[in-house]
C-alpha positions in Angstrom: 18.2 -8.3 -79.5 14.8 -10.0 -79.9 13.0 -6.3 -79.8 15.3 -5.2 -82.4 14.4 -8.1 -84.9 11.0 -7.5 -84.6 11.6 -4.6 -85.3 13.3 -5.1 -88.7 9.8 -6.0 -91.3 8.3 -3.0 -92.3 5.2 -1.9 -90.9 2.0 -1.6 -92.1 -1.2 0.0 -92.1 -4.8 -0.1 -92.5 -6.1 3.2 -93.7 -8.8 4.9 -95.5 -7.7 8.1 -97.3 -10.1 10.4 -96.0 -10.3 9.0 -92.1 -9.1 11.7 -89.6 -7.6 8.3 -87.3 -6.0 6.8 -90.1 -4.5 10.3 -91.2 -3.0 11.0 -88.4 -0.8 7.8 -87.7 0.6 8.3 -91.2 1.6 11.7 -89.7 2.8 10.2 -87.1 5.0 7.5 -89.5 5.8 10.4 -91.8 7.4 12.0 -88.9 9.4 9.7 -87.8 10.6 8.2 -90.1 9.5 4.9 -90.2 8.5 2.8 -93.2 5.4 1.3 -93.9 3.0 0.0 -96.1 -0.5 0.9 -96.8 -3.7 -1.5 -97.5 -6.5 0.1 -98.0 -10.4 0.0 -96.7 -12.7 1.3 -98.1 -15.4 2.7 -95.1 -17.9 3.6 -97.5 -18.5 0.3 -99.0 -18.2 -1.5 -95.8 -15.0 -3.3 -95.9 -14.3 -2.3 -92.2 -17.8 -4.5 -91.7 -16.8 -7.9 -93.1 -13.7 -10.2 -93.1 -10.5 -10.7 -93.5 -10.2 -6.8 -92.1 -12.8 -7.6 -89.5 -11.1 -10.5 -88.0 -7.8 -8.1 -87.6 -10.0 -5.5 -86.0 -13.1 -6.5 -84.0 -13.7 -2.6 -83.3 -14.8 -2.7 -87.4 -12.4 0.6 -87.7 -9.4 2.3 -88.9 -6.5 2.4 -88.8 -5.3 -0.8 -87.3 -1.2 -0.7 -87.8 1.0 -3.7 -87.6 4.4 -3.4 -86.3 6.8 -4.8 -84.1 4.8 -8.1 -84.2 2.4 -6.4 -82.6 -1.5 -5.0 -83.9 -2.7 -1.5 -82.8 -5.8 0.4 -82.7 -7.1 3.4 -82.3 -4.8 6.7 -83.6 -4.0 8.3 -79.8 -3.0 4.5 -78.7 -0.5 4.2 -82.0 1.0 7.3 -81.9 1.9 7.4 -77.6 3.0 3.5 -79.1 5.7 5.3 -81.7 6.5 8.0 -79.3 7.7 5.6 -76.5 9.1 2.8 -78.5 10.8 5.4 -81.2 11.3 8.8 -79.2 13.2 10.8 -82.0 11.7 13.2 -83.5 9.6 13.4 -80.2 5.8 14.7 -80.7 5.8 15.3 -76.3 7.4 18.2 -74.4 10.3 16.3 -72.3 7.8 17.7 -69.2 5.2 16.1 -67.3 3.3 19.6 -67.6 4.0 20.0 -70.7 3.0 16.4 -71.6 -0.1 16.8 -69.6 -1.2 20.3 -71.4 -0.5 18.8 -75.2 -2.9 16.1 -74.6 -5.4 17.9 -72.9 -5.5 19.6 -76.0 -5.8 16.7 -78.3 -8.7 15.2 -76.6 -10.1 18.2 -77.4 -10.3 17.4 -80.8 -10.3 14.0 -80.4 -12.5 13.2 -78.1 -15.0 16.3 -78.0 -15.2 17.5 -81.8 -13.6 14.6 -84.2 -16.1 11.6 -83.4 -19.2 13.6 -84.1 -18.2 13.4 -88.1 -17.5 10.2 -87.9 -19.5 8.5 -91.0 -21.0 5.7 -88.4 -22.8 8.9 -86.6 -23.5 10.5 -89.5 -25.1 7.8 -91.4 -27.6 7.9 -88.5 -29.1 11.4 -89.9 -30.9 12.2 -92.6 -28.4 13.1 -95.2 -29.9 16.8 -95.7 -29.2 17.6 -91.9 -25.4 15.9 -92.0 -23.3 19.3 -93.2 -25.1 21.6 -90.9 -24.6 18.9 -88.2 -21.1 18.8 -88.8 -20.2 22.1 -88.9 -22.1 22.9 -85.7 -20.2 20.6 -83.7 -16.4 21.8 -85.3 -17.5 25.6 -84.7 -18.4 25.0 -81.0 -15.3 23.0 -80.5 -12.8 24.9 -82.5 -14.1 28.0 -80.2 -12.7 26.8 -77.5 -9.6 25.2 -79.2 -9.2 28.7 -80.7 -8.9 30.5 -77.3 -7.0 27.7 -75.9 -3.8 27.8 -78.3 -3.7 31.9 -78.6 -2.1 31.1 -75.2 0.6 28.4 -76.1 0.8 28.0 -79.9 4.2 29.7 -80.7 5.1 28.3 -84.2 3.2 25.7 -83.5 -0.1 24.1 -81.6 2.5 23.9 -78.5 5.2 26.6 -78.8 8.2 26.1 -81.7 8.1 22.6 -81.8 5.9 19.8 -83.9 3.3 18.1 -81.5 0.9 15.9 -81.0 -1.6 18.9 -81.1 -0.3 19.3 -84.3 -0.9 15.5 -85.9 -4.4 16.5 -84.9 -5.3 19.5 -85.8 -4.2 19.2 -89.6 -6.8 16.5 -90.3 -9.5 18.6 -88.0 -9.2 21.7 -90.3 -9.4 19.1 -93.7 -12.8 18.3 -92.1 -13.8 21.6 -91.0 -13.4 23.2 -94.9 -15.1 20.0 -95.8 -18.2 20.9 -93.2 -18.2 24.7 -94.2 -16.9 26.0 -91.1 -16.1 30.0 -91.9 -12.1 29.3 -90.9 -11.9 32.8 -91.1 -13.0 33.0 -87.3 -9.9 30.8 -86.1 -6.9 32.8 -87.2 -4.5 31.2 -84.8 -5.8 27.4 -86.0 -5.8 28.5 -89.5 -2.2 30.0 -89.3 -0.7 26.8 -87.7 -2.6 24.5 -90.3 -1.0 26.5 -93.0 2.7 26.1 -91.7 2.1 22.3 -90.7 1.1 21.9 -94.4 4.7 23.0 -95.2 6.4 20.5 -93.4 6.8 17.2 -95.8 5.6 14.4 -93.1 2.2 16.5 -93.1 2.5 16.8 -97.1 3.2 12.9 -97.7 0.8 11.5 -95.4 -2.0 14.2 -96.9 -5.3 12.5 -98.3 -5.0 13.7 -101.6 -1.0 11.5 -101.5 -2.9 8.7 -100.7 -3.2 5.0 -103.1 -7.8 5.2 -102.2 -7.7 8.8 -102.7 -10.3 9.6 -106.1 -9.2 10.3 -109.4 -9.4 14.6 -110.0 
């Protein structure tokens, strides 16, 4: 009973339009249904840097979500969060292989590509070496992530069902066109971005759909 009253406010989180992390927890909301409520921070002025968000989050990051009277960070730590606590529309094979093989793919992207755009790492080069930087290190990873799902990508990242491969990948691409990766060399990611971008949880929780994202 007490689980289920906490359970009852609506959640929210802490997002920046444009963050891969932050993107792919609304994903992750989007698919399963569960309400929230956004509050923005801006990463490029700093906000992440200074209170009140920096007294919420001492990792000075996005997104931080707060639900079930509880605060999470760090996306792959939310999302395994929503999967256990709120298994439908499940984003993990029911087996342990299966499991195992979905996020060995994700930490490819997450782990090995994703965290060398991050702005913090970024920042740290001269600005006129940042877009070839960037693109280097999604080319070499996406190689291998390329090979890796022609093997088990069937409609999806992981054979005919939505994933967690999936709530990575969409944002991963958004950076790679961003970086000037040639996409035209990853058929099999560039396919399954284009039918994720169908699905309305990937359309709603897209950066352009979000309350920071700039004026066009």
């Amino acid at each position: 009973f007490f689980f289920a009253v906490r359970r009852m406010s609506r959640a929210v989180l802490y997002s920046y339009w444009r963050s891969s992390s932050a993107w792919r927890v609304r994903i992750a909301l989007e698919w399963k249904g569960i309400p929230y409520d956004i509050r923005t921070i801006n990463l490029v002025k700093g906000e992440q840097l200074n209170p009140p968000y920096s007294n919420l989050n001492h990792s000075n990051l996005v997104p931080l979500l707060l639900i079930d009277g509880e605060s999470l960070s760090q996306s792959n730590a939310i999302v395994e969060y929503l999967e256990e606590t709120r298994p439908g529309q499940p984003l993990l094979p029911s087996n342990p292989a299966g499991r195992a093989q979905v996020r060995s793919l994700v930490a490819d992207v997450v782990a090995d590509v994703q965290p060398l755009q991050n702005l913090r790492v970024l920042q740290q080069l001269p600005e006129e070496h940042r877009m070839d930087w960037g693109r280097s290190w999604i080319s070499r990873g996406f190689q291998s992530l390329e090979s890796k799902l022609a093997t088990c990508a069937g409609k999806y990242a992981y054979g005919d069902s939505v994933t967690l491969v999936d709530v990575v990948l969409v944002p991963q691409v958004y950076n790679a066109n961003r970086f000037g990766v040639d996409m035209e060399l990853y058929p099999t990611i560039s396919r399954l971005n284009c039918a994720l971008n169908e699905l309305p949880a990937f359309q709603a929780a897209d950066p352009s759909k979000q309350p920071d994202a700039p004026v066009r």
